[in-house]
N, C-alpha and C positions, 0 to 999 in steps of 0.2 A: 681061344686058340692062340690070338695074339699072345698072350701074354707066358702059356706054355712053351712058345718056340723060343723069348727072351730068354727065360730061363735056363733052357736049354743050351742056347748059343752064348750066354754068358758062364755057365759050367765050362761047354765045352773051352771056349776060350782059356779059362782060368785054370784047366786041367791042361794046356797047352804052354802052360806060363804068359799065355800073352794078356795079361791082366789090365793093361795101358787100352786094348782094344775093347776090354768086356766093361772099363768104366760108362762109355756112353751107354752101353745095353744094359748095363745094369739102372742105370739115370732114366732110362726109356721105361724098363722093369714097374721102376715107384712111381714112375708119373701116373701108368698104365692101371696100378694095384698100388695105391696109395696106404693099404690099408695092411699091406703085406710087410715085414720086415726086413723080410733076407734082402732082397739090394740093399737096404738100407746098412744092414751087418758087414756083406759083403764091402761096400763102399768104407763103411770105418775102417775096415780090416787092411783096404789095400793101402788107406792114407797113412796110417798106424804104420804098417811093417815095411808096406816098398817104396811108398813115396816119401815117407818120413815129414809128413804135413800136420803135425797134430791138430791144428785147426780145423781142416780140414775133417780129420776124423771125429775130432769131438764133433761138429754141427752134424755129424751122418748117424752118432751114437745118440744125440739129441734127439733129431729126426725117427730113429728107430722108436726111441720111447714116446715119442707122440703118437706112432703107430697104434704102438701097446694100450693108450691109454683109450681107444674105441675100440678094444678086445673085451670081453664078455670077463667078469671075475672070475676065477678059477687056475685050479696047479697051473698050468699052462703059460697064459700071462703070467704069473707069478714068478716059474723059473725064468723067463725068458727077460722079464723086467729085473730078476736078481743079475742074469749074464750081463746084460746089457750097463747095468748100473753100476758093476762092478768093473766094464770096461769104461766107463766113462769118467769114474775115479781114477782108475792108472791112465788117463791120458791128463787129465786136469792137473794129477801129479808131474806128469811131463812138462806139462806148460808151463809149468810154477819152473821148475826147472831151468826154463830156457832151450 
């Protein structure tokens, strides 16, 4: 249940724009469901676009793929580790960047 209503309240926040208040619910989210991605997604996404932290994003896109890698083999992990890995290139390109 706990971990449903995060979910929920960090949506709804993030469908509100107030994505600055959904970072700790999302942070509560992985602690809660370590094993789950989306905070973790979520989290890259918002250091990536709104906070402009790539650091930041890359350790959350890191983090997602550790998720991945106590997922069972199959399509599934597989798209989700190709999404993931391919955001974690364009931010590492970022970095290199400055």
């Amino acid at each position: 249940v706990k971990i449903e209503a995060l979910r929920h309240l960090s949506m709804y926040l993030k469908s509100q724009d107030r994505r600055r208040e959904a970072v700790p619910v999302w942070e509560e989210w992985h602690t809660a469901a370590p094993e789950d991605i989306r905070p973790c997604v979520e989290l890259a996404m918002v250091y990536e676009w709104h906070e402009v932290d790539f650091e930041r994003a890359m350790k959350w896109a890191q983090e997602a793929l550790v998720c991945l890698s106590h997922w069972p083999a199959g399509w599934r992990r597989d798209r989700a580790w190709e999404e993931i890995q391919h955001r974690a290139e364009r931010l590492k390109t970022k970095l290199e960047r400055g």
